[in-house]
Structure formats: structure tokens, C-alpha cells
C-alpha positions in Angstrom: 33.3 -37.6 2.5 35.4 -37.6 -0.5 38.0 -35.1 -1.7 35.5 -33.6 -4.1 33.2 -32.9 -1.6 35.0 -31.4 0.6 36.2 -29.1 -2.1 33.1 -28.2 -3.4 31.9 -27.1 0.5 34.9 -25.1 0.5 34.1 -23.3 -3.0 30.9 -22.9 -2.3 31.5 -21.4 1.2 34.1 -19.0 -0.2 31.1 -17.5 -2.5 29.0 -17.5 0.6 31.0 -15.5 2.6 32.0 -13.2 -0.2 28.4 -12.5 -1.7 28.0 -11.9 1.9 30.7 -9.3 2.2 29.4 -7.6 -0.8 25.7 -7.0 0.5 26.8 -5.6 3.8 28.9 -3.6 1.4 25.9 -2.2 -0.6 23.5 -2.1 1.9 25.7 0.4 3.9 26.1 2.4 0.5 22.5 4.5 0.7 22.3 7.9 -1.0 22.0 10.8 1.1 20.3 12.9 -1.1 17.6 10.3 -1.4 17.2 10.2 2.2 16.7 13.6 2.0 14.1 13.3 -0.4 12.5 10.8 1.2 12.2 12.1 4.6 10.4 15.8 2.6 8.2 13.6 1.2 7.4 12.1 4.3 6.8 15.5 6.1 4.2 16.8 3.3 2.5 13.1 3.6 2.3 14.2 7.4 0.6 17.3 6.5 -2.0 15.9 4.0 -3.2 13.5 6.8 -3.6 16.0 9.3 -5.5 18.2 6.7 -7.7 15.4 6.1 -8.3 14.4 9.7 -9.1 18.2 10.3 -11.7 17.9 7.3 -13.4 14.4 8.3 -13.7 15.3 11.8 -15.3 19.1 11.2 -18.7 18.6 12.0 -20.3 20.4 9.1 -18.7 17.4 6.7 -20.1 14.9 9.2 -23.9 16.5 8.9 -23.3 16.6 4.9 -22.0 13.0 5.2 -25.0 11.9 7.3 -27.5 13.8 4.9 -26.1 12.3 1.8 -27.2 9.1 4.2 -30.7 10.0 4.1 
């Protein structure tokens, strides 16, 4: 392995380690208020599905749903 090579490992493994750095950086860097936002959203998501699940398993939409059928 020549000099070259060995310098361009070196260069090359320098911006490795330092794109690296920066990524752990950022990822680490997350907006709390956009957590927040996220995790409301998330609770009325929740609240739809069991709204829904209450509907689809009510027995009255199942008899509409099984004389749409027919």
C-alpha cells in the first residue's frame, strides 16, 4: 500500500467518523414541542379507534351490514 492510499483511508475515515459525530448530534436534537404534538395526536387517534370498534361491533350495525348483504 502506497503513501497515497494510506492517506486517502485516513481522509476518508476522518469524514467518517465526523459525519458520524454529527448525526448522533442531530438525532439527539428532537423538538419537544413536536413530541408533544405528536403524542395528542396519537391520544385522539386512540379515541377514534375505540369509537369505531364500539360502532362495528354494536349489533344493530352488524344486522344493517348483514341486510345490506341480502
Amino acid at each position: 500500500m502506497g503513501p497515497f492510499e494510506i492517506a486517502a483511508i485516513a481522509i476518508i475515515g476522518a469524514f467518517s467518523v465526523s459525519a458520524y459525530k454529527e448525526y448522533n448530534k442531530r438525532k439527539g436534537d428532537v423538538d419537544s414541542g413536536e413530541v408533544d404534538a405528536l403524542k395528542a395526536e396519537l391520544v385522539k387517534l386512540q379515541e377514534r379507534v375505540a369509537t369505531l370498534e364500539t360502532i362495528v361491533t354494536d349489533k344493530s350495525y352488524q344486522l344493517g351490514e348483514q341486510i345490506n348483504k341480502l
